[in-house]
C-alpha positions in Angstrom: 112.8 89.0 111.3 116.1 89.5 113.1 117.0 90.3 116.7 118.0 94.0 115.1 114.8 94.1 113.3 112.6 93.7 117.0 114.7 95.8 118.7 114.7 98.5 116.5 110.5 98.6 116.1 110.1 98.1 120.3 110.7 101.8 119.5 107.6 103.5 118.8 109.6 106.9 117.5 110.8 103.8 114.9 106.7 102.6 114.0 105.6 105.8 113.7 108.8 107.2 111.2 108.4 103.8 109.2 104.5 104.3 109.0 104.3 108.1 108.4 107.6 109.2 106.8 108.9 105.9 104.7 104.9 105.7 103.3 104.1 109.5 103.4 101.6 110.5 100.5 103.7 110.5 97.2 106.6 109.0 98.7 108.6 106.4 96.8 107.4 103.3 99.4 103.5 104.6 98.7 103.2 105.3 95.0 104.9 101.2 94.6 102.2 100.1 97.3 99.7 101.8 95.6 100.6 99.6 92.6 101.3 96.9 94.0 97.4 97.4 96.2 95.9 97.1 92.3 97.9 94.4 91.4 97.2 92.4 94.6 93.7 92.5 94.3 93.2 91.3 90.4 95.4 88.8 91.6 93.2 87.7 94.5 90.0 88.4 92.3 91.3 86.3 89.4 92.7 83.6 91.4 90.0 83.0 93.9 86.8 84.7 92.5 83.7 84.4 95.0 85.5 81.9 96.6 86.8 84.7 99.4 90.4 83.1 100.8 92.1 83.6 104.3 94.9 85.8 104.2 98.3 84.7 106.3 100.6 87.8 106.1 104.0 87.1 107.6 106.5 89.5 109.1 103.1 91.8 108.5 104.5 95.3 110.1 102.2 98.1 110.3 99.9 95.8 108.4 100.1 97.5 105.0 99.2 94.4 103.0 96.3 93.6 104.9 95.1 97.0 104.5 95.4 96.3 100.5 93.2 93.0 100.7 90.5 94.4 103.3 87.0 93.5 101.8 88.5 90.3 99.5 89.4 88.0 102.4 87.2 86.1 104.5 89.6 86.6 107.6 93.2 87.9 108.4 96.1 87.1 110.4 99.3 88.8 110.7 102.0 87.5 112.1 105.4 89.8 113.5 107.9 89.2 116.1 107.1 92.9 117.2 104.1 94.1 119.5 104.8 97.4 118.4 104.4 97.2 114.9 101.2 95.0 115.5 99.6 97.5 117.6 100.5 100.1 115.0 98.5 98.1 112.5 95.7 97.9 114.6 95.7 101.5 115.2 95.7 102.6 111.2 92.6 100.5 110.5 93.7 97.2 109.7 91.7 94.8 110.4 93.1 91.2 111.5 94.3 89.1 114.4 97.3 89.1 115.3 100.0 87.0 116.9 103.2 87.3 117.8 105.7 85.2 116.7 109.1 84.3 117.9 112.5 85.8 116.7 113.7 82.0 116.4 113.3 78.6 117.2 110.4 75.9 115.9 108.9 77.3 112.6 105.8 79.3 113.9 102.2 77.5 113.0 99.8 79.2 110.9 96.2 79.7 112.7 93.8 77.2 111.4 91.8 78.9 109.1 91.2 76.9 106.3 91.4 77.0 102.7 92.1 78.4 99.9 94.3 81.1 101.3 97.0 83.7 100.1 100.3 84.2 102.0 102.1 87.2 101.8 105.6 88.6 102.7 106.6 92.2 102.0 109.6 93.6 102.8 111.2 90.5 104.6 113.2 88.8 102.7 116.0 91.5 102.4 115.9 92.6 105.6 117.3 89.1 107.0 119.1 86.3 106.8 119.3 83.1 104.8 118.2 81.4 107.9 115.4 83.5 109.1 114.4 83.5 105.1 114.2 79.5 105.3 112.1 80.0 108.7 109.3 82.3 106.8 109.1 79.8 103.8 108.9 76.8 105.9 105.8 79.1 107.5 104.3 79.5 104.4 104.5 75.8 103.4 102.5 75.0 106.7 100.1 77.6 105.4 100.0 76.5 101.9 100.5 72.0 101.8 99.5 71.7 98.5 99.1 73.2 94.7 95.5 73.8 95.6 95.8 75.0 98.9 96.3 78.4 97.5 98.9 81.2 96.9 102.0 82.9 98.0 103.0 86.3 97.3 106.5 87.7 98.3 108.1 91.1 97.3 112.3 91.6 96.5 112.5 95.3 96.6 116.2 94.8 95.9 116.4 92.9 92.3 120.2 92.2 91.5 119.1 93.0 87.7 117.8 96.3 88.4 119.7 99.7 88.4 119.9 99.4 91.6 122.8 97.1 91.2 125.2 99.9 89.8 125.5 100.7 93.6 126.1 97.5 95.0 130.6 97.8 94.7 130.1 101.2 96.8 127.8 100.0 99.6 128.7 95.6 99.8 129.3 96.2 103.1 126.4 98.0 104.2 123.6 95.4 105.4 120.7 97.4 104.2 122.4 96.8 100.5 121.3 93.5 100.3 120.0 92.2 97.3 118.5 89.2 95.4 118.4 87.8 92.0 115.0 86.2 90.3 117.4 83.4 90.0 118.2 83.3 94.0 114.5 84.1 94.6 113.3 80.9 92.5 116.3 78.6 94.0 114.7 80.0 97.5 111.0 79.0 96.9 112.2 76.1 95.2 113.5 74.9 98.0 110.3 75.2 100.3 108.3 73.2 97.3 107.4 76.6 95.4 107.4 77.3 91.8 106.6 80.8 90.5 103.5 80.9 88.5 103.9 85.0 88.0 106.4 87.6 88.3 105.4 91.6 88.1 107.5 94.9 89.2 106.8 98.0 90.3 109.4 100.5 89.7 112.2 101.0 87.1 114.4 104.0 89.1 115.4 103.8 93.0 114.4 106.2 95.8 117.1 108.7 94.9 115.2 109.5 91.4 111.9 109.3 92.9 111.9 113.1 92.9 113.2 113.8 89.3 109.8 114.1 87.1 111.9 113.0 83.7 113.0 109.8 86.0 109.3 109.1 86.7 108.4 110.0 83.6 110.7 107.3 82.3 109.8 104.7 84.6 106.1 104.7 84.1 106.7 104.4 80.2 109.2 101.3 80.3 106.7 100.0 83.1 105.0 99.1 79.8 107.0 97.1 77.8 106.6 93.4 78.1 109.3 91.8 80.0 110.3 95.2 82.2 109.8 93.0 85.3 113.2 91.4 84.5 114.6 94.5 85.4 112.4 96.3 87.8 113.8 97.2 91.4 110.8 96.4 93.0 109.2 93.1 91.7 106.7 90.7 93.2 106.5 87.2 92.9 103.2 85.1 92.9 104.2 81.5 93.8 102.1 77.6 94.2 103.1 74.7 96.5 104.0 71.8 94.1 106.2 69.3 96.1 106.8 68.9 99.7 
């Protein structure tokens, strides 16, 4: 969460494009969160069964993944160094507290909420810097202190093994190019005492095909095969605390 990033959503003409255009029905963002909703909560389901957790969503936005957990968790928090985009969330129906956090300085605290409980980061990790990446992580290891504390989910929706990639030459200088490796994502969580316990994408083709119904035809059938996720653009990364 940059300085750029806050500035930009103090602008509600921003919130409201990002909320109403970037997710509008059958858009490219909505059909992937629609996925990744049904994904998100067999994970939760599966991992946590009666036991309802307490969900810590960081750099939360218009509060789209709390939307996608709403009846499975016991409590929410989202956490954004924007007002706006918080009070956007609240406005769409989703239901949390919220706290705003600082663009930088002293890692923010989670609330105390207890355990288990589910961290999750969409959208973030490209959209900033190694530092401000570090920051988040070192948030989520304060959320999550040990292998039984609970789970962290975080989504690269720019995998360097994806398609994607054949247009990195033309646009390296462009800031919203940026884009990750499994490997980098791994080294990352590693270094915050992660491990990556499961990794599953969402979508084969990139915005620009999102309207070509052979493209989408083709991306839903290699969705299939075992081992797509290696190569998805959009992938999602289900992670445990195992060292400090």
């Amino acid at each position: 969460m940059t300085t750029d990033y806050t500035k930009v959503f103090q602008d509600t003409g921003a919130v409201e494009k990002y909320e109403n255009i970037t997710y509008a029905p059958d858009s490219y963002a909505s059909q992937i969160n629609e996925r990744q909703q049904d994904y998100l909560r067999t994970l939760v389901k599966r991992e946590f069964g009666d036991l309802a957790p307490v969900q810590h969503d960081f750099a939360c936005g218009t509060g789209r993944a709390i939307r996608t957990l709403h009846g499975l968790v016991r409590e929410a928090h989202g956490y954004d160094t924007s007002a706006e985009m918080m009070a956007k969330a609240a406005e769409v129906g989703s239901r949390a507290s919220w706290h705003q956090v600082a663009e930088d300085g002293p890692v923010p605290h989670p609330v105390p909420a207890g355990f288990p409980a589910i961290v999750t980061m969409f959208r973030l990790l490209l959209n900033v810097d190694e530092a401000v990446r570090d920051r988040a992580l070192a948030f989520a290891a304060k959320a999550l202190p040990s292998a039984d504390s609970g789970v962290l989910v975080v989504e690269n929706h720019g995998n360097a093994g994806s398609v994607r990639h054949l247009r990195a030459r033309r646009h390296k200088n462009e800031r919203w190019f940026a884009e990750l490796s499994h490997e980098q994502v791994a080294t990352l969580l590693d270094k915050h005492g992660f491990v990556i316990v499961e990794r599953r994408g969402f979508s084969m083709i990139t915005p620009s095909l999102h309207g070509n119904p052979m493209a989408r035809a083709a991306d839903a059938a290699v969705r299939r095969l075992p081992g797509s996720d290696a190569y998805a653009v959009n992938v999602l990364y289900t992670a445990r605390r195992i060292h400090a």
